[in-house]
N, C-alpha and C positions, 0 to 999 in steps of 0.2 A: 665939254658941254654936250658934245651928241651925247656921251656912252651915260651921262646923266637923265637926259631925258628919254634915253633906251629903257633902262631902269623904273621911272618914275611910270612910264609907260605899264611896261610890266608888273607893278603894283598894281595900278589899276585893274587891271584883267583878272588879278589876284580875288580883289576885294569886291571884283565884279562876281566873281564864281562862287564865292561863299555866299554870300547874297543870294543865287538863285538856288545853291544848295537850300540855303535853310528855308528859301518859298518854299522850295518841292517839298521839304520836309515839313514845315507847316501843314502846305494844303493837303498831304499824304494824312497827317493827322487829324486835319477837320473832318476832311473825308469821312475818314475811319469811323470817328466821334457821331456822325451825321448819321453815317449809315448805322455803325450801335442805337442811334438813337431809335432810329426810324423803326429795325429791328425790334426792339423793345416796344417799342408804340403799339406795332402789330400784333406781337406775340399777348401783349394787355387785350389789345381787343377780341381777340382770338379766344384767350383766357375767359374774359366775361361771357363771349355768345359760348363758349362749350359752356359754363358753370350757368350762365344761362338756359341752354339745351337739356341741362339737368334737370333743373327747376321746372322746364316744360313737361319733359318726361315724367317728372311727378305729379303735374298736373294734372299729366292725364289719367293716370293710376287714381290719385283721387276724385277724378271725374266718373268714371266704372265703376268705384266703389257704391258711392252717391247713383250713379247710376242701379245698379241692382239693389241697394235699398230700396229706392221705390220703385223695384218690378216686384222684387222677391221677399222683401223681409215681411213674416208673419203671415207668407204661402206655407198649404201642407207641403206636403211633399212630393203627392201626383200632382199640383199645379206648379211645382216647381222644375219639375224632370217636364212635362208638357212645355216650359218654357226654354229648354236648351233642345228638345227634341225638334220644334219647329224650324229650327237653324237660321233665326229672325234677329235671334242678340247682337248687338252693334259688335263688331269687330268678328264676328262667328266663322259670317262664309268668305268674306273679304276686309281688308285693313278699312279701319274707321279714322278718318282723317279729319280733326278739326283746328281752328284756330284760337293761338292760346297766347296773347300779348302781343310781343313783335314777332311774333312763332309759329310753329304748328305741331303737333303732336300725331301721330300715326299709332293707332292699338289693332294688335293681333291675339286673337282670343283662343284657344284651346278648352271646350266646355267638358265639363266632366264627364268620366266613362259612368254607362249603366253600373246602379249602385252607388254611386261616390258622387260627395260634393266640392270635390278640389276642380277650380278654375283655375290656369295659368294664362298670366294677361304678361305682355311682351309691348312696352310702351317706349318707342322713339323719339324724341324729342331734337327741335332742331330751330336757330332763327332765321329772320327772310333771309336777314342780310349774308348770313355764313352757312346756308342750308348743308353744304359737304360736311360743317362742323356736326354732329351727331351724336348724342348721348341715348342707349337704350338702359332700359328697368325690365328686370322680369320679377312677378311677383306670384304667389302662388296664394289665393283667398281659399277659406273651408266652410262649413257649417262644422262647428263646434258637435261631434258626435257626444251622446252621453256613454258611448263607452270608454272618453278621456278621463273620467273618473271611475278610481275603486269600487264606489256605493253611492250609489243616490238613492233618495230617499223620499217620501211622501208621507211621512208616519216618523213620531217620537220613536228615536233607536236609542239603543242599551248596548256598548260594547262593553265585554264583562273581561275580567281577569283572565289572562289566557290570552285575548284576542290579541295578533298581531298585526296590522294593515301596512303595506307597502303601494301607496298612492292616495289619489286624494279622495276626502270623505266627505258627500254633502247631505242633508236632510232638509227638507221646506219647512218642517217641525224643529224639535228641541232633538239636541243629541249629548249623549250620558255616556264620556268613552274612560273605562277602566282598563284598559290596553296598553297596547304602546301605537303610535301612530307616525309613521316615517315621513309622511306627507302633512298637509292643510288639513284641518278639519274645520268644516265650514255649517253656518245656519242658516235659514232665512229668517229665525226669531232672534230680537234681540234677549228675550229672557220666557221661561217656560213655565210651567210646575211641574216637574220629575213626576210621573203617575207611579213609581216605584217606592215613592215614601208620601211621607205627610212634612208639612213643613214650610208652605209657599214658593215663590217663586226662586228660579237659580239662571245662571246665565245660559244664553241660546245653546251655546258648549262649554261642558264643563265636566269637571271629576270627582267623582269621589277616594281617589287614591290620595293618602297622606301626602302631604309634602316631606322633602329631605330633610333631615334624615331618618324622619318615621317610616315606618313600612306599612302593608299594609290598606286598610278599605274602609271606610266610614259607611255606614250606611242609612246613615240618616241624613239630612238638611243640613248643608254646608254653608253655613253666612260668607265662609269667606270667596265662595263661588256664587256671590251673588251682589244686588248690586244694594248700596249705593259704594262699595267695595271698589276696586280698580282689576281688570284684568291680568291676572296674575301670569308671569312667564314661566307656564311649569311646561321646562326642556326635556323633565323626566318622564311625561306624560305626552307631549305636543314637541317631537322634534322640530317639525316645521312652523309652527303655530299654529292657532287659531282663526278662524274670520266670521264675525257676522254683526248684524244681519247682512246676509246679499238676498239676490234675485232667487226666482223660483224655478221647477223646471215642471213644465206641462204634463201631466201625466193622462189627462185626459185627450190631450191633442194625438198620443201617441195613436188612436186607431185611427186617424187616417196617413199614419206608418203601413199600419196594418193591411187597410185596401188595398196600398200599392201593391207590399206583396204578393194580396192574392193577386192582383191581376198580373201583376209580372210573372207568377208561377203558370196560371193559367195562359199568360202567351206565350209559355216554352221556354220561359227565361229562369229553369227551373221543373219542379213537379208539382202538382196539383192534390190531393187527394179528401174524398167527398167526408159526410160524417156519418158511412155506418160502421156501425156496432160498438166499440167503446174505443175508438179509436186504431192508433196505428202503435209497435213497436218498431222502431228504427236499426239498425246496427251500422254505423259506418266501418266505411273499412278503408285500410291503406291503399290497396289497390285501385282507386279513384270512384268506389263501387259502394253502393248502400244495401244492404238486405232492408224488405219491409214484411212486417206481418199485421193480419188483420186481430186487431184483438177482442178475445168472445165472452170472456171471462175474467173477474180478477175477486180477489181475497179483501179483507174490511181495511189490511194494511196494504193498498193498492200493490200488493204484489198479482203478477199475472199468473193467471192459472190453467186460459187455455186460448185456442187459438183460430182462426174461420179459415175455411180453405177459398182458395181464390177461385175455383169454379164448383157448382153445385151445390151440393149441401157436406155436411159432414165438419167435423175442429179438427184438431191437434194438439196434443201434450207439449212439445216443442214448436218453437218459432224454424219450421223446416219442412223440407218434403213441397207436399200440395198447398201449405201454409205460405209459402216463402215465396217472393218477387225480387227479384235482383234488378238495380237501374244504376245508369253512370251518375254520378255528381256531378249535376252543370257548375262549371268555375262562376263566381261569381253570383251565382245563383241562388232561390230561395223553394226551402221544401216547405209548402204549408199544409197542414193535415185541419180540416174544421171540425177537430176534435180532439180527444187528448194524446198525448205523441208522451211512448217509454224511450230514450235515446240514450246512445253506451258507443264505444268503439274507438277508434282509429282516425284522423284524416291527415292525409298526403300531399302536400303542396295542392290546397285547393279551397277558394274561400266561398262562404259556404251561410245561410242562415235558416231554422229550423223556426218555426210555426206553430204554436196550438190555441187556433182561435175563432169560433163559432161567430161568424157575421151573419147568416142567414138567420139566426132567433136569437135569444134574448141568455141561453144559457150558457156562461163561460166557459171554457176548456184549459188542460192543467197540463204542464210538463213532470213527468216525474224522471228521477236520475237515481242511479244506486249502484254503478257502475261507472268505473274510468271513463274519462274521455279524454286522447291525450293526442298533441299534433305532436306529426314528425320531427318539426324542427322549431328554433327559439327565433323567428322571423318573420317577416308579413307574408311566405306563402303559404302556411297555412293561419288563416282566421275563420273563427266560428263563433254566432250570434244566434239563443236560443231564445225566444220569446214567447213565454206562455200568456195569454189574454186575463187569467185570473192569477192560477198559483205555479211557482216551480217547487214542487216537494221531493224534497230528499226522504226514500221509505222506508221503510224499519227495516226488511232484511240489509240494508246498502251497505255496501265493505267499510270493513272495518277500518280500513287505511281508504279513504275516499280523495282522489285528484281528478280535480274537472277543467279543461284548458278549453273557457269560451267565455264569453260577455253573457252574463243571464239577467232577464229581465221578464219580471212581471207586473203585468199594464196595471190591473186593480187589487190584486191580490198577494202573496209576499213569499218572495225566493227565504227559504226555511225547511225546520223539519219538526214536524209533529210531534208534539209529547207523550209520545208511546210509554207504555210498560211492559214488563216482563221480557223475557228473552231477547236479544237483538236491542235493545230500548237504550241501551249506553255503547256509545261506538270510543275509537280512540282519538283520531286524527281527520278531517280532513280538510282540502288544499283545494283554495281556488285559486288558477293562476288565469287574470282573466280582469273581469269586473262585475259589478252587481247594480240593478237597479231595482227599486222594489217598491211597490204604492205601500203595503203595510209595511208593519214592525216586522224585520228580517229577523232571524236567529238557528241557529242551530245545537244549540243546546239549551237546558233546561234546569234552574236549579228552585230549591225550596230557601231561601236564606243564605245559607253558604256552605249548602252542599249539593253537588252535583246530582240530579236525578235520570236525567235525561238528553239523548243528544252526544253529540261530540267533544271530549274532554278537549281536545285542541283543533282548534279553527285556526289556519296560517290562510288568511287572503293578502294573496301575490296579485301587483297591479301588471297586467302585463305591457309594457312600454308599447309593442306594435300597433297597439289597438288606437297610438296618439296618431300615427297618420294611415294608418290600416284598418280600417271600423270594419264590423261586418257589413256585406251587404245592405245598403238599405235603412240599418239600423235608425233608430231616431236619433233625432240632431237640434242643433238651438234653430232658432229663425232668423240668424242676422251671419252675414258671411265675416272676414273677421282676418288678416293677414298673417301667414305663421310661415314666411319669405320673403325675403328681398334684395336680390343681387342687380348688381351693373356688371351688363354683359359687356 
């Protein structure tokens, strides 16, 4: 009986142990489960205030946006550079702190360098309750410069057989492209009348190139480029497509582009020059350096014939000698001459905008080109922006292989070249790599029907991509800023 109840004893103690085994091992695992739980709980909450943080963070980005709307949209351009030069803009000289739901947001602003309209805005966002939690945005805003576009337009254009364009093409008028076009070709009409035939109306953009598999150019009134018709997908004419109608782009707004320049040349931010004699000829050069001469003379095909010396009395045959002024090239800088500007040469990592435009009276002033201009390299450090007030003219004697590497534009008058004859009157090639703006009808050649008389057998305009976030100095731009960035730092 004892060694009985020794035993039965010792079971117990048995049944006692497993028992608190498997408590331990229970409450080890509620534990566990508890704390997973709790874990989880947190990491959600956590999850929400960051995606949260986010949300603020964007908030505030759209709060600046809205903001410069209504400081800036539909300022010129000296009251817009006056409004980041004050150093008044919220988030400019110190972080702009507001509150944004259960949150707060914080913007640091970096306002555009002279010349340029890229703002980079750096927005924090964060909520009360998890402020260490933190989401930033950096986003970078622009004014849409018009040298994002190959050709803009102010005037019914005619791209003829021949024509190549590599970017995009707009007109405020009707546009006629017999080309090939790599990019958009855009209108602001939805339908015109082609002043190159009879016939009524055709659509805002449209062709006269046969459709496939015909070849070939019609040259009369196309019904089927017109409406009550459907917009046809011709991929052999419009790689990119077509668009219109859209918006317009201001061409008279551009002279108070204009002003700024001069005053920004006239503050040093650049060079100055007055309007005598018949203006200035330009030479750039690689060396960071400009030759200028004074011009005293020229021929009925604006070629130059003679030249002013820069003290006393007395000209020059050549742009040299007593003729000739050498200055550096302010980086970023603008040359404006208030009168007609010859320019040809070189530039070297240095961006750069040329000027010919009479503001003190009433008579415009002309660029003329007949000569290379070509940058060192395929990159935003060299940019150049030429801006004549009326016309950019290409001159009869100008090379016969013609490559020009800049943005040209002229405010009332039309980047082209003159319907010459006789000698020099038919050229072979030339190349803009670059872009065009032009209040008239652009062209540079010239035919009777279909044949060639005048001008340049082939036209190759090359859109130069730098020019998308590299404008020229200054250049003119839309009025509304526009977001072309947006990372999470």
């Amino acid at each position: 009986m004892q060694t009985k109840a020794i035993f039965l004893r010792g079971k117990k103690g048995s049944i006692l142990a497993y028992v608190l085994v498997i408590m331990a091992t229970c409450m080890i695992l509620l534990t566990s489960i508890i704390l997973f739980v709790v874990s989880q709980v947190r990491y959600s909450i956590q999850q929400h205030d960051r995606e949260q943080a986010l949300q603020i963070s964007e908030g505030g980005i759209h709060f600046y946006k809205w903001y410069l709307a209504h400081q800036l949209d539909g300022r010129t351009a000296s009251q817009v550079q006056a409004f980041w030069s004050s150093g008044t803009a919220l988030g400019q000289s110190s972080a702009y702190v507001a509150n944004y739901g259960n949150g707060q947001y914080s913007l640091t602003v970096v306002p555009p360098v002279s010349g340029s309209t890229i703002v980079n805005i750096t927005s924090v966002g964060y909520t009360l309750s998890h402020p260490e939690l933190t989401r930033a945005i950096k986003v970078r805003l622009r004014r849409p410069s018009w040298s994002e576009n190959a050709v803009v337009a102010n005037d019914v254009m005619r791209f003829g057989e021949g024509t190549e364009v590599f970017g995009k093409v707009h007109s405020n008028s009707g546009i006629r492209f017999d080309g090939l076009a790599h990019n958009t070709v855009s209108s602001s009409l939805n339908q015109f009348d082609d002043p190159d035939h009879v016939g009524g109306n055709e659509f805002g953009v449209h062709t006269h190139v046969n459709a496939p598999p015909a070849t070939g150019i019609n040259l009369t009134h196309r019904a089927a480029e017109a409406l009550p018709n459907a917009v046809a997908n011709r991929l052999d004419v419009f790689e990119a497509g077509r668009s219109f109608p859209v918006s317009t782009f201001d061409f008279s707004g551009v002279l108070g582009d204009l002003s700024l320049m001069k005053s920004e040349a006239q503050a040093g931010n650049g060079k100055y020059f007055d309007n005598s004699n018949l203006g200035r000829r330009i030479i750039l050069k690689a060396n960071g350096t400009y030759d200028i001469c004074k011009v005293n003379a020229v021929d009925a095909r604006h070629g130059i014939t003679e030249y002013r010396r820069n003290v006393g009395g007395g000209t020059c045959g050549t742009c040299s000698g007593l003729c000739l002024s050498n200055y550096p090239i302010v980086d970023n800088g603008v040359i404006f001459v208030e009168h007609n500007v010859w320019v040809e040469g070189n530039i070297d990592t240095k961006k750069l905008s040329i000027v010919a435009a009479n503001l003190v009276s009433g008579e415009q002033r002309n660029v003329y080109i007949g000569r290379d201009i070509r940058y060192a390299h395929s990159n935003c450090s060299e940019v150049l922006g030429i801006i004549g007030q009326n016309n950019i003219e290409i001159y009869r004697e100008s090379n016969n292989f013609l490559h020009i590497d800049a943005a040209l534009m002229a405010q009332s008058g039309r980047v082209g070249r003159e319907n010459y004859a006789g000698g020099s009157a038919i050229r072979d090639t030339i190349t803009v790599n670059g872009a065009i703006a032009t209040n008239l009808r652009y062209g540079f050649a010239w035919t009777a029907g279909a044949v060639h008389t005048s001008g340049y057998l082939n036209r190759n305009l090359y859109y130069d991509n730098n020019l998308l976030y590299c404008p020229p100095p200054y250049f003119p731009t839309g009025k509304n800023y526009l977001i072309d960035l947006w990372e999470e730092l």
